[in-house]
C-alpha angles and dihedrals in degrees: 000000000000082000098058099034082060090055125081126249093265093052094048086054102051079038091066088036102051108079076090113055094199097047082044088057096038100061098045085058081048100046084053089057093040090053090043094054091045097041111175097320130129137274091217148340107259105342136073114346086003088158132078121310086010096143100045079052095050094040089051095058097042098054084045091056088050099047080047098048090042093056088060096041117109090173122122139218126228109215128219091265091056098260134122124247110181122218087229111039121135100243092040101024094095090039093057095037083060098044090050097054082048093055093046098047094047094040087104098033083110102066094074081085092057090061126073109214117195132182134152095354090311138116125209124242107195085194088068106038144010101258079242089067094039087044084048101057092030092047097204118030132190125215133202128175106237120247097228098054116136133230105258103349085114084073089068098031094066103072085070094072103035083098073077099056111022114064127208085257086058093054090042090051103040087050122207097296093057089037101063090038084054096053093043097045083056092041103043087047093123099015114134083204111101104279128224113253089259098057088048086049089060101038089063095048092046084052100047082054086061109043083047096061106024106065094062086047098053094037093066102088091234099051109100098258083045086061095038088051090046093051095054090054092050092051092041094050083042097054091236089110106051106209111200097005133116112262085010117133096228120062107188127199143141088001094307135113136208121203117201116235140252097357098057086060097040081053094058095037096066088040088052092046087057084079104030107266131139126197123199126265117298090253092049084051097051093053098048079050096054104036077045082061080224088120134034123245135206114252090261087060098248107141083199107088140171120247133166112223127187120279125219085258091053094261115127121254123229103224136156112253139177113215118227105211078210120046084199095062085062109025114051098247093236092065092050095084096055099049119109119259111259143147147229134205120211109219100225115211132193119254111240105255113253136234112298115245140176118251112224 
């Protein structure tokens, strides 16, 4: 384990991958493809691995988590025709370790399409060319995240510029079976549908990157969730945020906190405005909160969640809320002690059943 700890991210990874000497070889040649396509551009635009070379970071770690996680994963996959095919069976194991650390690598290709990459007159189309190619023959481009991007589309998307990545060696050797897991896994990312075992593999892994990354970024008091926390403070000290009282945007009890949504963050939007900052979509916000650990989610991941709060005659109010695992991230601590007693109750809603498989 020292040993590996000592190794770079690339090493750990052909480490996993080198009990077979061809799978070993063909994904160097792989990793090359992949960094030239990437090039030094980020991950995303204000949340986890947001600098330079931000997404081959991020990709990296999460193809490692999954290798890890696949060489501990007993678990079995049923196939079309109704038989079972085991990630780690002698004759397929190498097949479907291979096919995993593709699918992990490749989960964010498609954000390239979220970037606008400019340079000499000229726009890149990740379709036509690797951005190392583009950055070579423009010399010093510039690149902007595009305002109408949408939330998840870059699961789908990726699959357009895997031609970039995955060579005609890879699809010989992955065969038909590893092939269509592979295009699903990219293609169900953001899906609320039950996901393949694959597709779950990854997801973790993807996850475990961010939560890596993302609390010492929203800890520092100029990261996005620092000024969102720091807004709510100021409201709340100013009286412009009421906390435990009826119609208030703050509910606190047993050391949590929920923050009513969308109108606490509209609140600190226009605060925040005030001095010309401008914090991400809502969406973008609620993830930063919850791989931040800041917030709870669901046990489907959503941060959003349904609570009851008391009414003004005395019912209890349905609202959106996003639960602070700390009151004190959100209250100022010295204003705690004077608030009313109240409660709030956490709607609790069934995760979607996943995918069946076969336990082996």
């Amino acid at each position: 384990m020292a040993m590996l700890q000592s190794m770079t991210t690339e090493e750990q990874i052909l480490y996993w991958l080198s009990l077979d000497l061809r799978v070993r070889a063909l994904a160097e040649r792989l990793l090359q493809r992949f960094a030239v396509t990437v090039g030094d551009l980020p991950a995303s635009a204000a949340h986890h691995h947001a600098d330079p070379g931000g997404l081959y970071r991020h990709s990296l770690e999460v193809a490692l988590k999954a290798l890890e996680e696949f060489e501990g994963s007993m678990k079995m996959e049923r196939r079309p025709d109704g038989s079972v095919d085991s990630f780690r069976s002698s004759r397929n194991r190498s097949l479907w370790q291979y096919a995993t650390f593709i699918a992990a690598l490749c989960h964010d290709l498609g954000k390239l399409f979220d970037l606008e990459v400019r340079g000499k007159g000229q726009t890149w189309c990740p379709l036509h060319e690797p951005y190392d190619e583009f950055g070579r023959r423009t010399k010093t481009p510039v690149a902007r995240w595009r305002p109408d991007r949408q939330y998840g589309a870059h699961a789908w998307s990726s699959l357009a510029l895997l031609h970039h990545v995955v060579s005609c060696e890879d699809v010989a050797y992955l065969g038909a079976p590893r092939l269509w897991h592979l295009f699903a896994s990219l293609a169900e990312g953001h899906s609320k549908e039950p996901a393949s075992l694959l597709t779950q593999t990854v997801s973790r892994a993807d996850q475990a990157s961010v939560e890596q990354a993302q609390p010492a970024i929203a800890a520092r008091p100029d990261s996005k969730a620092g000024l969102l926390l720091q807004a709510f403070r100021e409201l709340i000290t100013d009286g412009e945020m009421g906390v435990n009282v009826p119609g208030g945007q703050v509910y606190v009890e047993g050391g949590k906190a929920a923050v009513v949504v969308p109108v606490a963050i509209d609140l600190a939007r226009d605060r925040l405005s005030r001095r010309e900052i401008k914090l991400p979509s809502n969406n973008d916000l609620y993830d930063i909160l919850r791989n931040a650990r800041l917030v709870d989610a669901d046990e489907t991941g959503r941060s959003v969640r349904k609570i009851k709060v008391p009414g003004r005659q005395a019912n209890m109010i349905p609202l959106s809320a996003l639960i602070f695992s700390s009151a004190d991230t959100v209250v100022p601590k010295l204003l705690q002690a004077d608030l009313e007693r109240t409660h709030f109750e956490i709607d609790t809603e069934p995760a979607p059943q996943a995918t069946p498989v076969v336990e082996g």
